[in-house]
C-alpha positions as CSV (number, residue, x, y, z in Angstrom):
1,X,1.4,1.8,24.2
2,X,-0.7,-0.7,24.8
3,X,-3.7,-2.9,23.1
4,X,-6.4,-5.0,23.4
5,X,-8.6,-7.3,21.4
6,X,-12.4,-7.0,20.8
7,X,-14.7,-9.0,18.9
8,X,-18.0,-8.2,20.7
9,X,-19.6,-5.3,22.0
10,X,-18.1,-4.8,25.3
11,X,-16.4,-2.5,27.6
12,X,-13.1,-2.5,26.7
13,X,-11.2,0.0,29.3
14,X,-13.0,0.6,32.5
15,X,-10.7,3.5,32.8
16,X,-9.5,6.7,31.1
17,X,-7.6,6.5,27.9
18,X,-6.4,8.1,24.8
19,X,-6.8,6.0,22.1
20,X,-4.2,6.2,19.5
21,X,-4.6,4.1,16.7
22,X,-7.5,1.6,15.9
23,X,-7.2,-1.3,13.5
24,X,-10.0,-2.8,12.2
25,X,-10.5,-6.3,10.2
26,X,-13.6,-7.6,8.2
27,X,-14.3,-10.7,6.9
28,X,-16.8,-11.7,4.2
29,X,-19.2,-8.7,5.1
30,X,-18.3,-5.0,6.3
31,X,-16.9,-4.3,9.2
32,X,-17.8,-1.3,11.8
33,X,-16.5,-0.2,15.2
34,X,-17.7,2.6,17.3
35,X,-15.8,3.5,20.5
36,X,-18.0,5.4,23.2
37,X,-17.2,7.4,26.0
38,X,-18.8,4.8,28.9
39,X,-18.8,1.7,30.7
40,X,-21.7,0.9,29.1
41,X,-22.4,2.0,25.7
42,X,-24.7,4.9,26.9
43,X,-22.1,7.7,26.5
44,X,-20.7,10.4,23.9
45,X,-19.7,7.9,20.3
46,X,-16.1,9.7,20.3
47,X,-15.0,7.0,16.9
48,X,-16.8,5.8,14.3
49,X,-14.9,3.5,12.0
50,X,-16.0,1.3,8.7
51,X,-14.1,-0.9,6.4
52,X,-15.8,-2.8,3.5
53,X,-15.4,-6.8,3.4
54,X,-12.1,-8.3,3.2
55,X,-10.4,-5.7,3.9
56,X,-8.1,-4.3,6.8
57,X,-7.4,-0.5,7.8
58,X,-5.5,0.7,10.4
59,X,-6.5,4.3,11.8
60,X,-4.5,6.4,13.7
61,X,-5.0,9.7,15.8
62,X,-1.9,11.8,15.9
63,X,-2.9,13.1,19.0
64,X,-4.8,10.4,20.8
65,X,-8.7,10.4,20.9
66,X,-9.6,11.6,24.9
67,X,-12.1,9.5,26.7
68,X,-12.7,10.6,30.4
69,X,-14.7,7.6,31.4
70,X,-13.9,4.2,30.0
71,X,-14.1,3.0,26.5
72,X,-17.1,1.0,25.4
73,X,-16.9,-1.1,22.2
74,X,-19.6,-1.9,19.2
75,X,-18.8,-3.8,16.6
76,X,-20.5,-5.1,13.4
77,X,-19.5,-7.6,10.8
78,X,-19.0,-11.2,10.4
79,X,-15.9,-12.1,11.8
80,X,-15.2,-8.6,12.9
81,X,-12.1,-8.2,14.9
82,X,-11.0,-4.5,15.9
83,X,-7.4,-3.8,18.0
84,X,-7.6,-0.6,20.1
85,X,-4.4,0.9,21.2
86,X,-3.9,3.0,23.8
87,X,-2.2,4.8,26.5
């Protein structure tokens, strides 16, 4: 398994994935992250995540989350930092 970083909205994988577990960390304000099912933010939202502020949660999908395209990233918060892993 593998994982990356984001702090921005971004593409994050320019490739299929399943995504397996997300972990998400907010600062002094709530934190959300929603993965979508493009290179460029213009695709099906496939997760929606929210934590409130100072806090931490990871979420996993037994199964893996399918995304047939890439995996785009948008993230909210102060400080926001969200690891995606995935195989």
């Amino acid at each position: 398994m593998r994982s990356i970083k984001t702090t921005t909205n971004e593409a994050i994988l320019s490739v299929p994935a399943y995504i397996s577990s997300v972990v998400l960390i907010a600062d002094s304000a709530a934190a959300t992250v929603t993965l979508n099912d493009s290179a460029d933010g213009s695709g099906t939202d496939r997760i929606a995540l929210k934590v409130v502020a100072n806090e931490s949660k990871q979420f996993n999908f037994e199964k893996g989350v399918k995304f047939d395209t890439a995996v785009y990233s948008t993230i909210t918060g102060n400080s926001a930092v969200a690891y995606v892993y995935y195989r």
